[in-house]
C-alpha positions as a printed Julia matrix, in Angstrom:
81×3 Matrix{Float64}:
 27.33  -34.36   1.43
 30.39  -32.65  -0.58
 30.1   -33.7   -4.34
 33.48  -35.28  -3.7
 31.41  -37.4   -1.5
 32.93  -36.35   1.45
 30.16  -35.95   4.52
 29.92  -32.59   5.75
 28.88  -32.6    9.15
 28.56  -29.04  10.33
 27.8   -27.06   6.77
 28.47  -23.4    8.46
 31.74  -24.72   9.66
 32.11  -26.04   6.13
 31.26  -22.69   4.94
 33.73  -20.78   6.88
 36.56  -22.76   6.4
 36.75  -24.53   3.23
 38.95  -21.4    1.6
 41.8   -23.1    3.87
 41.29  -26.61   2.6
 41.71  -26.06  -1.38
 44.41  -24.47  -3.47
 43.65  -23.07  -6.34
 45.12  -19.74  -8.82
 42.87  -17.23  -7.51
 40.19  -16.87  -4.44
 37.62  -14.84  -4.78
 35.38  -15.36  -1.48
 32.52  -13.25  -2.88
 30.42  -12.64   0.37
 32.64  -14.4    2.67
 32.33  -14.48   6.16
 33.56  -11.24   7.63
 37.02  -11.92   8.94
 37.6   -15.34   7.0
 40.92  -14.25   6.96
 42.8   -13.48  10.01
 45.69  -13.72  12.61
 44.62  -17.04  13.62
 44.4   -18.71  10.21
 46.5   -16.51   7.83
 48.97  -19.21   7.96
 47.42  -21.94   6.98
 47.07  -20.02   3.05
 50.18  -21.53   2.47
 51.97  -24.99   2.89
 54.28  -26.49   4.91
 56.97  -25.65   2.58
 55.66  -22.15   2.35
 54.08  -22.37  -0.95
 50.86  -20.14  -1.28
 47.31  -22.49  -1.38
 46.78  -19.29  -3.94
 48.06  -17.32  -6.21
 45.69  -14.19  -6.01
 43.5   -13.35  -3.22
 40.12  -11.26  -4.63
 38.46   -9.63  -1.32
 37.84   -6.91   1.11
 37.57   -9.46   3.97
 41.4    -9.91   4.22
 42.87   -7.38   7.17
 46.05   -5.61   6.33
 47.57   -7.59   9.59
 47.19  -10.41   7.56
 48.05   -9.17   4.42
 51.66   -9.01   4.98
 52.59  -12.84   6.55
 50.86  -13.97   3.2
 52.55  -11.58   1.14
 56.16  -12.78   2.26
 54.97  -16.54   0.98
 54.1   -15.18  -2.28
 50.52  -14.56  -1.93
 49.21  -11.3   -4.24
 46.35   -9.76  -2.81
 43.97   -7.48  -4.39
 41.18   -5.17  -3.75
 38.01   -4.53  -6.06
 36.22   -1.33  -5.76
């Protein structure tokens, strides 16, 4: 169970895709699954407006295919070293 109460049913699946259900000013995955972000989900980051879910993305585990769809909408990515 989510502490918002929500049930979470499969928690790897939970795991691997709740950085495309929140927004937020700055992700920072942190050990995310390799290839979290990719051509397949790169667009949901932003809304249907086109609005970024964040303002900063923190990781090595963003592609530089991806990087540029979600830098058009706004997104800043950046790398730590």
């Amino acid at each position: 169970m989510h502490t918002d109460g929500d049930i979470v049913a499969d928690g790897t699946d939970f795991r691997n895709s709740a950085h495309l259900r929140y927004k937020a000013d700055i992700l920072v995955p942190c050990g995310g699954r390799p290839e979290s972000i990719n051509v397949n989900n790169v667009s949901q980051l932003w809304d249907a407006d086109g609005v970024p879910n964040f303002k900063y993305i923190v990781c090595g585990a963003f592609p530089p295919p991806e990087r540029a769809p979600a830098a058009s909408h706004g997104l800043t990515y950046c790398r730590c070293r």
